[in-house]
C-alpha positions in Angstrom: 11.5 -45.7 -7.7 15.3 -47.2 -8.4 18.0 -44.6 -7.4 20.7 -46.2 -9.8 20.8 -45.8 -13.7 21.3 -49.3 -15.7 24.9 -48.8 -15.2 24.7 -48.7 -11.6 26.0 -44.7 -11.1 23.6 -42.8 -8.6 20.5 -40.9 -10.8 21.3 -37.4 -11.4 18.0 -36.5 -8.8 19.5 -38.7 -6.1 23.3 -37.3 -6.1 21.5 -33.8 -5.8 19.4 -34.9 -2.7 22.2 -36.7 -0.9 24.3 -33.5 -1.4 21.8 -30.9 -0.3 21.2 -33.4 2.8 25.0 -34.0 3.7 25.3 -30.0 3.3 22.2 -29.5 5.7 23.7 -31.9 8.2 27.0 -29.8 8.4 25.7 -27.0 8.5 23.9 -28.1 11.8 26.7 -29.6 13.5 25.4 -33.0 13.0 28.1 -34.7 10.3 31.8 -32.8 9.3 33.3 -33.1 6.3 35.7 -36.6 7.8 32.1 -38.0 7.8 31.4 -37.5 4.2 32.7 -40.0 1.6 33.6 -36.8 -1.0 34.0 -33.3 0.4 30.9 -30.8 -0.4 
């Protein structure tokens, strides 16, 4: 399954996952928000 639309942007389903896992990961310590390309 591609991840990226024919113009190359991120699929709506795939910038939801990514940003429900990089909010998981700070809530547990293991990233902070310098980690993150964007904030959350």
């Amino acid at each position: 399954m591609y991840q990226f639309n024919s113009e190359g942007n991120l699929k709506s389903f795939a910038i939801n996952r990514d940003r429900l896992l990089k909010n998981i990961m700070m809530r547990r310590g293991i990233i902070v928000p310098d980690d993150t390309l964007s904030n959350a």
